[in-house]
PDB file with one MODEL, atoms N, CA, C and O in Angstrom:
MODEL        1
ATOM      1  N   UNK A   1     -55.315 -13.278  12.961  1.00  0.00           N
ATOM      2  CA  UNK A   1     -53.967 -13.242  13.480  1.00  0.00           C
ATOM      3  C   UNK A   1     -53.213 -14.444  12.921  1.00  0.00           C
ATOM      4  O   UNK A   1     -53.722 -15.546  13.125  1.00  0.00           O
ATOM      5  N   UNK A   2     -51.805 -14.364  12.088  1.00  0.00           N
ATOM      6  CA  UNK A   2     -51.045 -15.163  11.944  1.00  0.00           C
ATOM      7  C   UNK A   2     -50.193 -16.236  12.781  1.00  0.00           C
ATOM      8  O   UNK A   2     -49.359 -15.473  13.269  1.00  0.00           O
ATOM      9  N   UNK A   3     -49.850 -17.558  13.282  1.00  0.00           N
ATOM     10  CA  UNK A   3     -49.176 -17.655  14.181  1.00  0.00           C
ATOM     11  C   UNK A   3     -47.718 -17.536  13.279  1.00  0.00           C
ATOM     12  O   UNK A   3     -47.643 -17.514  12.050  1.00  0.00           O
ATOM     13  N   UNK A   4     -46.655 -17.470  14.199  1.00  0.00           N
ATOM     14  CA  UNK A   4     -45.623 -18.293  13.372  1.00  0.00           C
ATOM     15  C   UNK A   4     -44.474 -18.127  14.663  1.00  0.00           C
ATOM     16  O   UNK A   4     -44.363 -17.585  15.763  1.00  0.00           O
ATOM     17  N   UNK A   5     -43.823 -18.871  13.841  1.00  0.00           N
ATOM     18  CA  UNK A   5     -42.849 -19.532  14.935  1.00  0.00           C
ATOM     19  C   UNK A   5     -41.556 -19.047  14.771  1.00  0.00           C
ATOM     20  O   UNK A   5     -41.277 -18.836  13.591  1.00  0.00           O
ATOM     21  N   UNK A   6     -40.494 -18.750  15.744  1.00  0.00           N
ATOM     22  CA  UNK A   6     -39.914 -17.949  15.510  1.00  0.00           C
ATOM     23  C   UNK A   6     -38.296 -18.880  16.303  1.00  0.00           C
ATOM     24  O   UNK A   6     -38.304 -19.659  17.257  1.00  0.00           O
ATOM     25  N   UNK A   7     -37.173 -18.445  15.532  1.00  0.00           N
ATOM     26  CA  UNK A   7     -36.000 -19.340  16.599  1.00  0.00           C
ATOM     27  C   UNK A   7     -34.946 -18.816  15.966  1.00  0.00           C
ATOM     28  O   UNK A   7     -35.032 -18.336  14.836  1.00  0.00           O
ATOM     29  N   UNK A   8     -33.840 -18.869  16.664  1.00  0.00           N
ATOM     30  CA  UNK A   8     -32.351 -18.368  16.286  1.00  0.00           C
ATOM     31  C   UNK A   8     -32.634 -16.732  16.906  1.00  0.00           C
ATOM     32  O   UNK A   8     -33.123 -16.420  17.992  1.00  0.00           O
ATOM     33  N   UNK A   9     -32.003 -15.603  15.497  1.00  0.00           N
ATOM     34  CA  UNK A   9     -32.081 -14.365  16.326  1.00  0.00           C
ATOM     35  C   UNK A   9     -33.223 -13.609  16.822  1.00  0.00           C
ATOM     36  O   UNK A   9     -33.024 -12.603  17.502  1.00  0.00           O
ATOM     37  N   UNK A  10     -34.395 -13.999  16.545  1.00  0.00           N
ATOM     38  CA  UNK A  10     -36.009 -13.617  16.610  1.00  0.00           C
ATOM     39  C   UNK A  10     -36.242 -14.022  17.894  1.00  0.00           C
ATOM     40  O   UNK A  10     -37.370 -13.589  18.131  1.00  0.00           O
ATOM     41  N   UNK A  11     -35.784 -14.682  19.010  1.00  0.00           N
ATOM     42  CA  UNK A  11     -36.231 -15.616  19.830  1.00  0.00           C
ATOM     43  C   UNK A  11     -35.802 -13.884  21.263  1.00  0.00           C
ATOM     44  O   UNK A  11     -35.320 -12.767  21.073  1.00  0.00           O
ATOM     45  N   UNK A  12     -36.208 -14.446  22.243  1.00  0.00           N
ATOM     46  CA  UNK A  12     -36.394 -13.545  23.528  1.00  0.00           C
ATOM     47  C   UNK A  12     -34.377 -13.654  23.401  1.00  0.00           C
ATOM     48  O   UNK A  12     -33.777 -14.664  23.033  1.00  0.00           O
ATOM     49  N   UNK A  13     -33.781 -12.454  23.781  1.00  0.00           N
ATOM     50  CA  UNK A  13     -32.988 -12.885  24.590  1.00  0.00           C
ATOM     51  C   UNK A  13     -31.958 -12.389  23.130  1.00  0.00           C
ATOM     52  O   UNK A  13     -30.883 -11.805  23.266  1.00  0.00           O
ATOM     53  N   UNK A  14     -32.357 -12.638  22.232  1.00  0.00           N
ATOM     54  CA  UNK A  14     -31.310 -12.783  21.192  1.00  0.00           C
ATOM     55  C   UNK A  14     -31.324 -11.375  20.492  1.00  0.00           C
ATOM     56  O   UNK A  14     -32.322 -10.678  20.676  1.00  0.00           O
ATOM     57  N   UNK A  15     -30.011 -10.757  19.479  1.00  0.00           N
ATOM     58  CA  UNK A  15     -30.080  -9.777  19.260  1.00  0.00           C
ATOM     59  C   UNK A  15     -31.044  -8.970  17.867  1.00  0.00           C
ATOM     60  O   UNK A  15     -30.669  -7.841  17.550  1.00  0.00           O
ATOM     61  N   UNK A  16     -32.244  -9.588  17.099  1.00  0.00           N
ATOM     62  CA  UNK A  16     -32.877  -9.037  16.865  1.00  0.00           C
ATOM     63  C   UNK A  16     -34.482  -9.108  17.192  1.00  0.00           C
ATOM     64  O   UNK A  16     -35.494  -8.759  16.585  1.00  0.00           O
ATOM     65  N   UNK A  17     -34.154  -9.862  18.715  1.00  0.00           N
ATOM     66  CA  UNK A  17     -35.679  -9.970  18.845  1.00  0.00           C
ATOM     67  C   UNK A  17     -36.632  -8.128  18.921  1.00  0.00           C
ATOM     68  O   UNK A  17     -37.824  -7.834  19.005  1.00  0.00           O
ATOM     69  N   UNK A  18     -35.931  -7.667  18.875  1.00  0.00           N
ATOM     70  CA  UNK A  18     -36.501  -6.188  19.172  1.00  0.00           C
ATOM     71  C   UNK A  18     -37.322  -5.904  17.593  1.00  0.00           C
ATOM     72  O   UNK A  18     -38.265  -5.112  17.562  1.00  0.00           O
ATOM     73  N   UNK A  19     -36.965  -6.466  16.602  1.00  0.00           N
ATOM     74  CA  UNK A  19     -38.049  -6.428  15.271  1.00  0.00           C
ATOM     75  C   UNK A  19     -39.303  -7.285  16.011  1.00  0.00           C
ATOM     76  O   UNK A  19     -40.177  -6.575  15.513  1.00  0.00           O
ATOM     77  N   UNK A  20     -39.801  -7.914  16.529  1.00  0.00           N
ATOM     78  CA  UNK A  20     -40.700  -8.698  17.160  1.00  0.00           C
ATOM     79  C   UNK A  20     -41.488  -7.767  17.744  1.00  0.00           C
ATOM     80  O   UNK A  20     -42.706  -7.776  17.562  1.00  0.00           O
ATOM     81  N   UNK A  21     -40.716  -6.618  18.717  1.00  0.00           N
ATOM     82  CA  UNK A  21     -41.481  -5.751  19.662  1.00  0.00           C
ATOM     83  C   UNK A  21     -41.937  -4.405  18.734  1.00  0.00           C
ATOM     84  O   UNK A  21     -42.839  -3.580  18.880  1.00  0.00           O
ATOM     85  N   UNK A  22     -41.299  -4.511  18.116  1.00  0.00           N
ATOM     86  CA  UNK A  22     -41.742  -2.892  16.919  1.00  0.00           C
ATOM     87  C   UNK A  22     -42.756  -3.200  15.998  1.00  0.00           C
ATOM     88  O   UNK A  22     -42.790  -4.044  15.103  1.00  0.00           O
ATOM     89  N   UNK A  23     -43.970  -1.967  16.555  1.00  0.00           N
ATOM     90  CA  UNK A  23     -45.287  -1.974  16.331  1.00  0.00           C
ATOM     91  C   UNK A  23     -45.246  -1.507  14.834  1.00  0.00           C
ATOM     92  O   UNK A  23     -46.140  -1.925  14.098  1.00  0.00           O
ATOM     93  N   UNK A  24     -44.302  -0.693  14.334  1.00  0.00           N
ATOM     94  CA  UNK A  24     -44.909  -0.579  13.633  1.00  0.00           C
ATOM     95  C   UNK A  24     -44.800  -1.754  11.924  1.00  0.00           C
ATOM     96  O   UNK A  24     -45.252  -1.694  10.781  1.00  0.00           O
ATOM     97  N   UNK A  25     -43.942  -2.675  12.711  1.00  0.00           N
ATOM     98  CA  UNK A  25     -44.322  -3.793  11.802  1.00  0.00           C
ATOM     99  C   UNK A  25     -45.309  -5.136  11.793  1.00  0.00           C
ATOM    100  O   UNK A  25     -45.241  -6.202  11.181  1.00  0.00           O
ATOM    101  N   UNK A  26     -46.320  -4.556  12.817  1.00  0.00           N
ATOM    102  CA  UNK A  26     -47.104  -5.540  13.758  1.00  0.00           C
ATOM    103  C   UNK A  26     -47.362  -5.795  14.802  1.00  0.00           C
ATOM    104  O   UNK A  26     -46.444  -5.361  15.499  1.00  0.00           O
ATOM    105  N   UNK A  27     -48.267  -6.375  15.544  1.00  0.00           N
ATOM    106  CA  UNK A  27     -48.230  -6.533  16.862  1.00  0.00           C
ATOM    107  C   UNK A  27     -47.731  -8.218  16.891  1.00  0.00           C
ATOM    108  O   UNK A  27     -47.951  -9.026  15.989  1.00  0.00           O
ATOM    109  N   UNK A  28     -46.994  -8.496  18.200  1.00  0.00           N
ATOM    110  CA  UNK A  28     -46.670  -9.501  18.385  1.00  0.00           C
ATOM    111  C   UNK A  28     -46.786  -9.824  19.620  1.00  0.00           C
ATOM    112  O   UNK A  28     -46.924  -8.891  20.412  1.00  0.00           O
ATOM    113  N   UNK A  29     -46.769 -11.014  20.071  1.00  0.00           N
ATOM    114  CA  UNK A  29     -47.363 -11.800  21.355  1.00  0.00           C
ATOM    115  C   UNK A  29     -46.821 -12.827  22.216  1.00  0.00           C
ATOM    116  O   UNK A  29     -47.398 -13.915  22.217  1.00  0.00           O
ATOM    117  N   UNK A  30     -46.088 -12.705  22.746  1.00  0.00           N
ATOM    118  CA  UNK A  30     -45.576 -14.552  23.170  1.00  0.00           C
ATOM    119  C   UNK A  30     -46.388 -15.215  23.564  1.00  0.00           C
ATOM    120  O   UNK A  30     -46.614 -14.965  24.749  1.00  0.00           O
ATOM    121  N   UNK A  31     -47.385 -16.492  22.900  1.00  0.00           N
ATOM    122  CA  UNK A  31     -47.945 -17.439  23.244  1.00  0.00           C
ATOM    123  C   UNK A  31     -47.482 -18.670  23.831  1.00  0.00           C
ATOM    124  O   UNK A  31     -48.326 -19.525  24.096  1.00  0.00           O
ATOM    125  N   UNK A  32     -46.310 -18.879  24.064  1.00  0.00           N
ATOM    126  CA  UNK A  32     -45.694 -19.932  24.252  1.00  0.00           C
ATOM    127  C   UNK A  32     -44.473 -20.830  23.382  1.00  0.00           C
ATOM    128  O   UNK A  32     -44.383 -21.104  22.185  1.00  0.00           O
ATOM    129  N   UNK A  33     -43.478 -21.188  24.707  1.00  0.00           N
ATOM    130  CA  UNK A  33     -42.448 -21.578  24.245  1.00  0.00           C
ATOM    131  C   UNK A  33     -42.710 -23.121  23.392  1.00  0.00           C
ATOM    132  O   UNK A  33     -43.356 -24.123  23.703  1.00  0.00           O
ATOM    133  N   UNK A  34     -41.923 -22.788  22.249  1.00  0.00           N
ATOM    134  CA  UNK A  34     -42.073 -24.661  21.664  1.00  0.00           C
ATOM    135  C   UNK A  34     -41.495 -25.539  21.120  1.00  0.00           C
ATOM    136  O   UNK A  34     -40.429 -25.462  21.732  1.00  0.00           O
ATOM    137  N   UNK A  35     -41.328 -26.560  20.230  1.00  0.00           N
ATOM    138  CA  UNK A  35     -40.131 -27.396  19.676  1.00  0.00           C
ATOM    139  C   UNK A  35     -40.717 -28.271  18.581  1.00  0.00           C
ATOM    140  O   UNK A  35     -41.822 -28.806  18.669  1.00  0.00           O
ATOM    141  N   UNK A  36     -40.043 -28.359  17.731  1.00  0.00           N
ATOM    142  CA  UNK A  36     -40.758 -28.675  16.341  1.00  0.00           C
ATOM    143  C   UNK A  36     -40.898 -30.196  16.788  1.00  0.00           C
ATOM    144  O   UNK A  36     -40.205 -30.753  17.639  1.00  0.00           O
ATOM    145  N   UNK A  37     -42.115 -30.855  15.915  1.00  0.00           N
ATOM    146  CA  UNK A  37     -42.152 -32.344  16.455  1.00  0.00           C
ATOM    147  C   UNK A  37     -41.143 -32.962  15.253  1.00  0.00           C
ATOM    148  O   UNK A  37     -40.729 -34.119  15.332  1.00  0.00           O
ATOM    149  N   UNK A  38     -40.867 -32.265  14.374  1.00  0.00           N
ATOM    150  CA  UNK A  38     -39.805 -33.348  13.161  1.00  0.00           C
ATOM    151  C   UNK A  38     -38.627 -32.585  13.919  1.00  0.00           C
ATOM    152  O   UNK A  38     -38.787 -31.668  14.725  1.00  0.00           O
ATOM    153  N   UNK A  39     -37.228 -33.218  13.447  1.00  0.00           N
ATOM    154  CA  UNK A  39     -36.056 -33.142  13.118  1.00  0.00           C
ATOM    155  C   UNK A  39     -35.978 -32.075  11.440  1.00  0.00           C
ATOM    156  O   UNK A  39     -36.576 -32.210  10.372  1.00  0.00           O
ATOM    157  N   UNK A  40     -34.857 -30.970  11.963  1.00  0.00           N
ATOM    158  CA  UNK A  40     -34.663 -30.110  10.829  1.00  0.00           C
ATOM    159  C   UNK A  40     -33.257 -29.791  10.894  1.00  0.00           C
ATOM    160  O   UNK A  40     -32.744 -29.484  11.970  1.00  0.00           O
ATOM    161  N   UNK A  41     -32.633 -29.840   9.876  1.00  0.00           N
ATOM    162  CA  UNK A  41     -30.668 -29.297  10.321  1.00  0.00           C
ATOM    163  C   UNK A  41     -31.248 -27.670  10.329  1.00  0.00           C
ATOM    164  O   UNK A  41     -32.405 -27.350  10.056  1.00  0.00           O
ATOM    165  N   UNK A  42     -30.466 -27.008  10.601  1.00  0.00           N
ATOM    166  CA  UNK A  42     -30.527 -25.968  11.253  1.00  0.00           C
ATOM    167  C   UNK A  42     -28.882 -25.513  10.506  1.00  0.00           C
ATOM    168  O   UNK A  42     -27.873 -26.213  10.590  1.00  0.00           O
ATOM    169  N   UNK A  43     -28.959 -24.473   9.952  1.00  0.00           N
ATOM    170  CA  UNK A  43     -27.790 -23.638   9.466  1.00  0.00           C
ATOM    171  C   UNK A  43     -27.114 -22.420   9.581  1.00  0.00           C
ATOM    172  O   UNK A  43     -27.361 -21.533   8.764  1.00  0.00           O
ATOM    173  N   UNK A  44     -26.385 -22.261  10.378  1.00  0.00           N
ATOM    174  CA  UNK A  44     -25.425 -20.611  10.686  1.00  0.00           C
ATOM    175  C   UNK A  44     -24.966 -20.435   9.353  1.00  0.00           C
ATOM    176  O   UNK A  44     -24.551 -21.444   8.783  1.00  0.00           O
ATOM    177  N   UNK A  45     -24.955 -19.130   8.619  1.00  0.00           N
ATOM    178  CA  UNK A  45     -24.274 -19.239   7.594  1.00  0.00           C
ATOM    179  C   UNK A  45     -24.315 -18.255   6.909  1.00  0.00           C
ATOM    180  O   UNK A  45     -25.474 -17.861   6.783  1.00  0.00           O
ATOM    181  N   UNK A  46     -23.626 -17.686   6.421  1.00  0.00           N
ATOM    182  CA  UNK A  46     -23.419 -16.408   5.459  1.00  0.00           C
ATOM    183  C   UNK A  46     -22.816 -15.412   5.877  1.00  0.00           C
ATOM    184  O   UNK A  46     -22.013 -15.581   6.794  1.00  0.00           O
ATOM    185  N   UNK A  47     -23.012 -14.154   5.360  1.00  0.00           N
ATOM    186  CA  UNK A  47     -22.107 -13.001   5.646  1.00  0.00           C
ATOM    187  C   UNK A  47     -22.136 -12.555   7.281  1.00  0.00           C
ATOM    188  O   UNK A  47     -21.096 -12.431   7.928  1.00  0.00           O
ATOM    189  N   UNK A  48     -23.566 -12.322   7.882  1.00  0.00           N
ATOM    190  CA  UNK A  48     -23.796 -11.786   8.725  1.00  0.00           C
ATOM    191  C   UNK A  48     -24.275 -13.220   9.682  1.00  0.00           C
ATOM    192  O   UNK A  48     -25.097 -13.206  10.599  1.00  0.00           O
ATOM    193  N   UNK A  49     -23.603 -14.278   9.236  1.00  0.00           N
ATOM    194  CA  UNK A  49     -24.311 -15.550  10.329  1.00  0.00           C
ATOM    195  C   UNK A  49     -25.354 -16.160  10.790  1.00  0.00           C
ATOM    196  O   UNK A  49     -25.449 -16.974  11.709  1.00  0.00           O
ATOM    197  N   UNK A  50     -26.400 -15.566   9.858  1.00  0.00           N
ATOM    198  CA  UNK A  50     -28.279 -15.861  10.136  1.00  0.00           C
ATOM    199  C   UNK A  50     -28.321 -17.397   9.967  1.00  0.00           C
ATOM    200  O   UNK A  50     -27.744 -18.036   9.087  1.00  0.00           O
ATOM    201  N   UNK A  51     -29.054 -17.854  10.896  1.00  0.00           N
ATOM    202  CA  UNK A  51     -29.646 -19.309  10.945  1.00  0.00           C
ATOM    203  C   UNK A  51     -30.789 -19.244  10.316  1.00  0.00           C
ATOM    204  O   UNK A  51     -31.530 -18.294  10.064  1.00  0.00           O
ATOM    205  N   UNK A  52     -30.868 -20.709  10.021  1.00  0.00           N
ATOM    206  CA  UNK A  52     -32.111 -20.851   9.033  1.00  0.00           C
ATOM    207  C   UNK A  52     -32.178 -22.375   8.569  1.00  0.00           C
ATOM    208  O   UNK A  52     -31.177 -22.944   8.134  1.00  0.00           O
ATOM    209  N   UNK A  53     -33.506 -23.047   8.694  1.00  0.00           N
ATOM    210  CA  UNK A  53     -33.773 -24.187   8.524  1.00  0.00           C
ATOM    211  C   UNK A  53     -33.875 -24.968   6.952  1.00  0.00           C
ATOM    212  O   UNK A  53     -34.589 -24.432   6.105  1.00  0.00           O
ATOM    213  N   UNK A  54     -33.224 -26.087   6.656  1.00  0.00           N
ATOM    214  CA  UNK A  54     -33.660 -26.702   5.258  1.00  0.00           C
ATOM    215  C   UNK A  54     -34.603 -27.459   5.768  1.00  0.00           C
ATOM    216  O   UNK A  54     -34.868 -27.792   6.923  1.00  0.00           O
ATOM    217  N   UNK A  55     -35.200 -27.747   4.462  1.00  0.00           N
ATOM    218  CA  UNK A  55     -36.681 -28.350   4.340  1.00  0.00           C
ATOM    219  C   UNK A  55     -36.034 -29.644   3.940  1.00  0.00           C
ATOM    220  O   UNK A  55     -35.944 -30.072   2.789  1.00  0.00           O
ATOM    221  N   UNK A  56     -35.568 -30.247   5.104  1.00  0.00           N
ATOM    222  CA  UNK A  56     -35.294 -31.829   5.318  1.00  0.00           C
ATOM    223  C   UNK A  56     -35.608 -32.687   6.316  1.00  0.00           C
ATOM    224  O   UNK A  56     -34.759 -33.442   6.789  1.00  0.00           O
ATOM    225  N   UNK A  57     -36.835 -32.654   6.724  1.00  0.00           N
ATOM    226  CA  UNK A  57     -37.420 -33.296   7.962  1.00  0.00           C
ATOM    227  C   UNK A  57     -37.224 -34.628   7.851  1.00  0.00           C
ATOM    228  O   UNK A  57     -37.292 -35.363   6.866  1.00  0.00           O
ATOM    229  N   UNK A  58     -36.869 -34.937   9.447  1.00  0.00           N
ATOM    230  CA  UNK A  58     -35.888 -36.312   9.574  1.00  0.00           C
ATOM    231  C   UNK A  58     -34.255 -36.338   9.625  1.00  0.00           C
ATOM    232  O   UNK A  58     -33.499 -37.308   9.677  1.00  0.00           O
ATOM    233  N   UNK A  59     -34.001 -35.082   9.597  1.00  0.00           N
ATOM    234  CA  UNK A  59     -32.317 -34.802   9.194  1.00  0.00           C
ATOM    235  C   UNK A  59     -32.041 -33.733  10.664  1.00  0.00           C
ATOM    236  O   UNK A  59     -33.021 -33.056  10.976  1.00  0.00           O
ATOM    237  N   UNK A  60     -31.235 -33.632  11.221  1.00  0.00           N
ATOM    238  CA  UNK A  60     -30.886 -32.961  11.900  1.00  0.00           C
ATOM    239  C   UNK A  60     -31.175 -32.655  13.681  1.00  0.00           C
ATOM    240  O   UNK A  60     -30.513 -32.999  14.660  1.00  0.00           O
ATOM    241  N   UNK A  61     -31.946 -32.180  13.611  1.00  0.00           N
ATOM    242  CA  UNK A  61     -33.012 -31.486  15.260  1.00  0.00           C
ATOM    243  C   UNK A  61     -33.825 -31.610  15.377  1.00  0.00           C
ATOM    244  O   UNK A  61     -34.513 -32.036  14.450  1.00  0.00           O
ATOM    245  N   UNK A  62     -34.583 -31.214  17.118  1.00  0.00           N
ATOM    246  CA  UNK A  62     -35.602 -30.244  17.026  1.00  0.00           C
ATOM    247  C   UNK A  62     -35.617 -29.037  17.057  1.00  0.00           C
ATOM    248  O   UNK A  62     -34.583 -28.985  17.724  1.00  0.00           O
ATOM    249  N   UNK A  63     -35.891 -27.930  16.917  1.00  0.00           N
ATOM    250  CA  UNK A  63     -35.786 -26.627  16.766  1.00  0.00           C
ATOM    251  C   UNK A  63     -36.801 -26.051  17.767  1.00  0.00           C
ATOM    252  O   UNK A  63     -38.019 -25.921  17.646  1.00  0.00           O
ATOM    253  N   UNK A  64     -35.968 -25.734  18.808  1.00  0.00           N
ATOM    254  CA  UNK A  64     -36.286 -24.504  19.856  1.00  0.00           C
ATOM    255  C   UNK A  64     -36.836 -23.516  19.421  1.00  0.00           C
ATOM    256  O   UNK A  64     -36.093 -22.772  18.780  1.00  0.00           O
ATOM    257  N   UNK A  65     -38.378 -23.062  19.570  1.00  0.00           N
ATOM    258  CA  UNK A  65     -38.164 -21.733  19.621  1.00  0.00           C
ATOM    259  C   UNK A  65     -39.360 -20.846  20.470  1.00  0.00           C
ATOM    260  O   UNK A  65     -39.262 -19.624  20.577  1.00  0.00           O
TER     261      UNK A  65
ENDMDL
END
């Protein structure tokens, strides 16, 4: 089993967490809520507004997810 971590629209609550629940791209699990231990900026951006992290640890947040 893969872990991975998930935040922005993937997260409970948000509008594509429902790819998360559809089997037939996997099974998925909530193990627990968490928060990155670095700082990451965090970016809204583009056509359709998807967030998404740069690989600049030390810059920005922690990231909820």
């Amino acid at each position: 089993m893969a872990l991975v971590f998930v935040y922005g629209t993937l997260k409970r609550g948000q509008p594509n967490h429902a790819l998360m629940l559809d089997e037939s791209l996997g099974a998925a699990q909530l193990l627990a809520s968490a928060v990155t231990t670095e700082t990451f900026p965090l970016v809204i951006a583009g056509e359709r507004n998807v967030p998404f992290l740069l690989n600049l640890p030390g810059r920005g947040r922690r990231v909820h997810g």
